[in-house]
C-alpha positions as CSV (number, residue, x, y, z in Angstrom):
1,X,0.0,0.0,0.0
2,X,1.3,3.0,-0.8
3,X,2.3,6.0,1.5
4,X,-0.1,8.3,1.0
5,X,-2.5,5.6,1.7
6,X,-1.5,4.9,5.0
7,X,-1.6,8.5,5.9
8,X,-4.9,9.0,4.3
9,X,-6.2,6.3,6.5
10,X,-5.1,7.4,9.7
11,X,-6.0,10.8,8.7
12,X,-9.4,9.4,8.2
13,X,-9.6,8.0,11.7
14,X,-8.4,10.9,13.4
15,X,-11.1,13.0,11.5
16,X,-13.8,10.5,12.9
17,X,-12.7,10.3,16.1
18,X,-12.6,13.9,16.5
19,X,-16.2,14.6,15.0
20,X,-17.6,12.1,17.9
21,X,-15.7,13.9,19.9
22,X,-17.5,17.1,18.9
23,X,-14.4,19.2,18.6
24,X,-14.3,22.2,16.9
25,X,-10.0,22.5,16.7
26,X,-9.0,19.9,14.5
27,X,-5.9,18.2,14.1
28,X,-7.0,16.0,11.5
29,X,-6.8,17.5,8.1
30,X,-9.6,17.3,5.3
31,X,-10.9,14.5,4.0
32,X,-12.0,15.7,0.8
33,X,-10.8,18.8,-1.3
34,X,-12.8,20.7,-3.7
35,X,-10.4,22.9,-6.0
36,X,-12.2,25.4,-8.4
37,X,-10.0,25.9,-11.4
38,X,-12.1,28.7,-12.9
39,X,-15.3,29.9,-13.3
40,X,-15.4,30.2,-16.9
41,X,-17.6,28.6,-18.6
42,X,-18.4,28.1,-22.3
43,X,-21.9,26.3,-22.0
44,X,-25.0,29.0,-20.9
45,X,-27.4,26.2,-19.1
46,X,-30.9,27.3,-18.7
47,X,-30.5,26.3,-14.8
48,X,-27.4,27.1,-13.9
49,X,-27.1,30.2,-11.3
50,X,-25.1,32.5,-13.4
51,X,-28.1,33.6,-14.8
52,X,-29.4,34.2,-11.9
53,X,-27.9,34.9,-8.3
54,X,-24.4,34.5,-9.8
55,X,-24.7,36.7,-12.9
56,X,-21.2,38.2,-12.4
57,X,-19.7,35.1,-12.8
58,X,-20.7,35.3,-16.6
59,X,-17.4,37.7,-17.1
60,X,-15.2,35.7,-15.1
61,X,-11.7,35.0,-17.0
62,X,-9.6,34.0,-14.3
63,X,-7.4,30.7,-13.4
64,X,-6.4,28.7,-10.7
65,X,-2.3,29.8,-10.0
66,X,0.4,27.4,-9.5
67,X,0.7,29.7,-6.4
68,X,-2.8,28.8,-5.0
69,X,-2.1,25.3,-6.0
70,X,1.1,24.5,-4.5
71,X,-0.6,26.1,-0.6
72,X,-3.2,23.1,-1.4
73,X,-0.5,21.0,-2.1
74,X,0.5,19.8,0.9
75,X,-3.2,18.2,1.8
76,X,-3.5,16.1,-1.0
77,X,-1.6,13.2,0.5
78,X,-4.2,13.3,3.4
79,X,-6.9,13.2,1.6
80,X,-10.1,10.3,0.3
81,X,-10.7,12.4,-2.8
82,X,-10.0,15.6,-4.7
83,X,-12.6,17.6,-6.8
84,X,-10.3,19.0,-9.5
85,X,-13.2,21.2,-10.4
86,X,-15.9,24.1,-9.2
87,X,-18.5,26.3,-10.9
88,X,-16.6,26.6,-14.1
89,X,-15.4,24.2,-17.2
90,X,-12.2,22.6,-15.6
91,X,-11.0,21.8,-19.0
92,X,-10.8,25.5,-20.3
93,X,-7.6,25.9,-17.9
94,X,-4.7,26.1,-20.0
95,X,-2.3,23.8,-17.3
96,X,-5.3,21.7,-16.1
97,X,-3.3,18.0,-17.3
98,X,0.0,19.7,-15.7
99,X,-1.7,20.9,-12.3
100,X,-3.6,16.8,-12.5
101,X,-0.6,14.8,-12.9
102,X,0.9,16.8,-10.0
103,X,-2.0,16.4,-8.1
104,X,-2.1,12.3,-8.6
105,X,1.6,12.1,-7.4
106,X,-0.3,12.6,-3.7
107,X,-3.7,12.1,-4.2
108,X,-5.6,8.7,-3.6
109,X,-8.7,9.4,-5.9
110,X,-9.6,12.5,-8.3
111,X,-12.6,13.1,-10.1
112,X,-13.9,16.1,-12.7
113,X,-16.7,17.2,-13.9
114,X,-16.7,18.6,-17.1
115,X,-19.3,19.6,-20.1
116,X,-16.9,17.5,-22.5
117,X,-17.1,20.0,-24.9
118,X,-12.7,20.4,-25.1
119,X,-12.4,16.7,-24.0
120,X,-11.0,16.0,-28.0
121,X,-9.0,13.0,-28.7
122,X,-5.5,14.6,-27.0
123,X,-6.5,16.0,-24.1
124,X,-9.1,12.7,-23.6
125,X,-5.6,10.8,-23.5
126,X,-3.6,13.0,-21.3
127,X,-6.5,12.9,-18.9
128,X,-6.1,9.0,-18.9
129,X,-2.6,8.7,-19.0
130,X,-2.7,11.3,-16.3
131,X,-4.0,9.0,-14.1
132,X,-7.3,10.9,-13.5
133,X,-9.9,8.3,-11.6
134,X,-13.8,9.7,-12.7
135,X,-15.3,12.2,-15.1
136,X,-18.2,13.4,-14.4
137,X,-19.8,14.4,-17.9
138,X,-22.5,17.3,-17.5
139,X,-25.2,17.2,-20.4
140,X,-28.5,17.9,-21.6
141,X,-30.6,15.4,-22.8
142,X,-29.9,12.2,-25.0
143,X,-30.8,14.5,-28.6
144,X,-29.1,17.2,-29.9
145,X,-32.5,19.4,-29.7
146,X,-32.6,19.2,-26.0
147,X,-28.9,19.6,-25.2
148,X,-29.1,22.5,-27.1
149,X,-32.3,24.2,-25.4
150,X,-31.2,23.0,-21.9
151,X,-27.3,24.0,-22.4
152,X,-27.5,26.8,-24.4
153,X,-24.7,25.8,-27.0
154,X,-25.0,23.1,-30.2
155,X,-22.6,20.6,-29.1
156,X,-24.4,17.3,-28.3
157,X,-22.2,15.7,-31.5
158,X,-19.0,16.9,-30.3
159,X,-19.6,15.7,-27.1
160,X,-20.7,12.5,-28.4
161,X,-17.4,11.8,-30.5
162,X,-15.4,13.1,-27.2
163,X,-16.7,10.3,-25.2
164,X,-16.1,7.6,-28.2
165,X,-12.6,8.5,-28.4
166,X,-11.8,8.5,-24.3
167,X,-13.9,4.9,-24.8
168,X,-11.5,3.4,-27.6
169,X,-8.3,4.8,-26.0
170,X,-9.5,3.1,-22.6
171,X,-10.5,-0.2,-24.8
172,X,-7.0,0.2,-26.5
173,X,-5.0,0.6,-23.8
174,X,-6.3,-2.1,-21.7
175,X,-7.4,0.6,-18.8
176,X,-10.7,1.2,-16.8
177,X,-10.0,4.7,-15.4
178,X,-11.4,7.2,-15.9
179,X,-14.5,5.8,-14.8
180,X,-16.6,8.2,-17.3
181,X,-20.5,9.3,-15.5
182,X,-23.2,11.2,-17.1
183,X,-24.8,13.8,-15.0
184,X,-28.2,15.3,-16.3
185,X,-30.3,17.8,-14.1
186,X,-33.5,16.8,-13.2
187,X,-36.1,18.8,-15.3
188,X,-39.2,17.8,-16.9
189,X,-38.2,18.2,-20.7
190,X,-35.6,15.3,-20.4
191,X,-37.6,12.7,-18.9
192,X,-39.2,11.6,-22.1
193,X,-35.3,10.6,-23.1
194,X,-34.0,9.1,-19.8
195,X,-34.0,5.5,-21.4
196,X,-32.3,6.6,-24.9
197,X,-29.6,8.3,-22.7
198,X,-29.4,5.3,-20.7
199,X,-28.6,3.7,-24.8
200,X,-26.4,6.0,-25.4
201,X,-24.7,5.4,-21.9
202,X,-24.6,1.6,-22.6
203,X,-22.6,2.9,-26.3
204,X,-19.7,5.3,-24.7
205,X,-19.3,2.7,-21.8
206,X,-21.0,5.1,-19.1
207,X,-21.2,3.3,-15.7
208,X,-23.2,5.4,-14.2
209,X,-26.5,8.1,-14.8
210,X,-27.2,10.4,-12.6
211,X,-29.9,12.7,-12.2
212,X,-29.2,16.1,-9.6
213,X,-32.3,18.1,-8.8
214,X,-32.6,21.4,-10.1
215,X,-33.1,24.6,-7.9
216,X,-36.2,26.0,-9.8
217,X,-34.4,30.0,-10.3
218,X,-37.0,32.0,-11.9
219,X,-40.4,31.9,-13.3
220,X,-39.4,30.0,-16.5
221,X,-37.6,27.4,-14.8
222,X,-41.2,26.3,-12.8
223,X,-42.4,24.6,-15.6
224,X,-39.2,22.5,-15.4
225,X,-39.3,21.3,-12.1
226,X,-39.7,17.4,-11.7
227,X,-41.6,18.5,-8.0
228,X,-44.4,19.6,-9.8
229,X,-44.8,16.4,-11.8
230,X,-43.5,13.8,-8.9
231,X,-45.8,10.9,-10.3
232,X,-44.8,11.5,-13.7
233,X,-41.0,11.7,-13.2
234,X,-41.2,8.5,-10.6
235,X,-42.8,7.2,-13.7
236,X,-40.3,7.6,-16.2
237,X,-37.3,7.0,-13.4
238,X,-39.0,3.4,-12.5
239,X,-38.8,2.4,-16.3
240,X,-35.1,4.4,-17.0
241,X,-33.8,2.1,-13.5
242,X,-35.3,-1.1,-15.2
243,X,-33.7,-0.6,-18.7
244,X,-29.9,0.4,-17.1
245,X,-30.2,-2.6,-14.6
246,X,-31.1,-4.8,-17.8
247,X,-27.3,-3.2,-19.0
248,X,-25.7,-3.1,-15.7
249,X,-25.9,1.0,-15.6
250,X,-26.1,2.7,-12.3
251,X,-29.0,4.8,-12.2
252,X,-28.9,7.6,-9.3
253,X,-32.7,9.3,-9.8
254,X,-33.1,12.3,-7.5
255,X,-35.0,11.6,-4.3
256,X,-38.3,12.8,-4.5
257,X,-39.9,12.4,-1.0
258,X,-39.2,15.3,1.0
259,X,-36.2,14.7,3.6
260,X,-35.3,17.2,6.1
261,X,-31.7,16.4,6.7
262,X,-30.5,17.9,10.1
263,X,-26.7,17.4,10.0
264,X,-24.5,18.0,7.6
265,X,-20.6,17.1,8.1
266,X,-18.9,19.5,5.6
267,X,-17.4,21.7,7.5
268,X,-15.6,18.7,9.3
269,X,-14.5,16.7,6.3
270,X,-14.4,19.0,3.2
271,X,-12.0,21.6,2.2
272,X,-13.6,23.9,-0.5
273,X,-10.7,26.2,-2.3
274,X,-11.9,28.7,-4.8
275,X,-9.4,29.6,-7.7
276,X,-8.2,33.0,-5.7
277,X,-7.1,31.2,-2.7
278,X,-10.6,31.8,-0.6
279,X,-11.8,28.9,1.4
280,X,-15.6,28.5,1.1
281,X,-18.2,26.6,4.3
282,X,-19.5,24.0,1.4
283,X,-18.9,23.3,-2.4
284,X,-22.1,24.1,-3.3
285,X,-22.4,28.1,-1.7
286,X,-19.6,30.8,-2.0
287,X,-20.0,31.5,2.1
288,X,-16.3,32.3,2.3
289,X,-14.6,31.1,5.7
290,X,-11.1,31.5,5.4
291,X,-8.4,33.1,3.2
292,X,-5.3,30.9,2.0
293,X,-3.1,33.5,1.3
294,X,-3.3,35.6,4.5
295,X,-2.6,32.2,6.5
């Protein structure tokens, strides 16, 4: 076992002990790291929240520096799993391979997500042979008329042909990481195609489909939301789990009975890192809590 394993391990332990312990001074370091390599993007998704409470984020051009990178550094060797990405497109960082084969001298497990869209044939190969471990692939619907109302760009076939060529070099090489997944909101105009993507996920040797909610933003975006329909979408999730289990597909439906969850263990286990060095209370909400470069 490697090193960095062994560390990881007891790191984990520590972590665990100290959370039953209720401590709020930790020795233990994080468990998980989320690191935002921009907030660029060049899809315009009809949900996301940069058209919405986010909408400055629409001009953002900056990139995670090697300085920000190298004060995370150190962690990584402590660590279950990375995020190597954030609110952004990962892959529109120009030194995103060289900052990931860094990162996987230390790291255990790292995982992306990514529209796919600059996923072409080379950089599909670098992220292999860079020894990255899951990529999540963010799309739209299983037909290029969906992706293209529900993304906001017309690159279903390019993302298509980005996934077949990450799937042969895999096949060619005789390798099964990355572990490619297929993430699709959860919003009414897709459910009618949740067993053709579950085809097309069977095709690119996807092992897994899963379905986020969506955070209705807006008036438009009502008539979207799966909440409103909850006997139709259980519906067409019942039949999309039976036709992925026939093809040994993970399914991961959202959970649509109403769950109240009273803990949550974030800011106990999960390091959060924007590109500028900020350190945020969860992945999912820009509550800044610390500051990496006046520590």
């Amino acid at each position: 076992m490697r090193l960095s394993s062994l560390i990881s391990i007891s790191n984990l332990f520590m972590n665990r002990f100290e959370i039953n312990r209720k401590r709020t001074n930790l020795f233990s370091r994080p468990l998980h790291i989320a690191l935002e390599p921009t907030l660029k993007c060049n899809s315009d998704c009809v949900m996301c929240n940069r058209n919405f409470s986010r909408h400055e984020t629409k001009k953002a051009e900056s990139f995670l520096s090697w300085e920000t990178f190298n004060k995370v550094k150190p962690l990584f060797k402590y660590t279950r799993s990375v995020l190597f990405g954030g609110f952004g497109e990962a892959l529109l960082h120009p030194e995103y391979i060289a900052m990931l084969r860094e990162m996987k001298k230390d790291s255990r497990f790292v995982f992306t997500y990514t529209n796919a869209i600059l996923m072409t044939e080379e950089i599909g190969r670098e992220l292999v042979d860079a020894g990255m471990d899951r990529i999540c692939v963010s799309i739209g619907g299983a037909t290029r008329e969906t992706y293209r109302k529900i993304r906001g760009v017309d690159k279903h076939d390019r993302v298509m042909e980005n996934l077949k060529l990450i799937r042969d070099y895999k096949k060619n090489k005789g390798v099964a990481k990355p572990a490619i997944f297929l993430e699709v909101v959860a919003m009414n105009s897709v459910l009618q195609e949740l067993e053709g993507l579950i085809e097309l996920a069977r095709d690119l040797g996807v092992e897994t489909v899963s379905m986020p909610n969506m955070v209705a933003q807006g008036e438009e975006l009502l008539k979207e939301s799966v909440w409103l329909n909850v006997d139709g979408a259980k519906a067409a999730f019942a039949k999309t789990a039976e036709r992925a289990k026939k093809y040994g597909i993970n399914f991961n439906p959202p959970n649509l009975e109403v769950n109240r969850r009273s803990n949550c263990s974030a800011l106990f286990d999960l390091m959060a890192v924007n590109l500028d060095g900020t350190v945020m209370s969860c992945a999912r909400e820009r509550y800044v809590i610390g500051d990496l470069n006046t520590g």
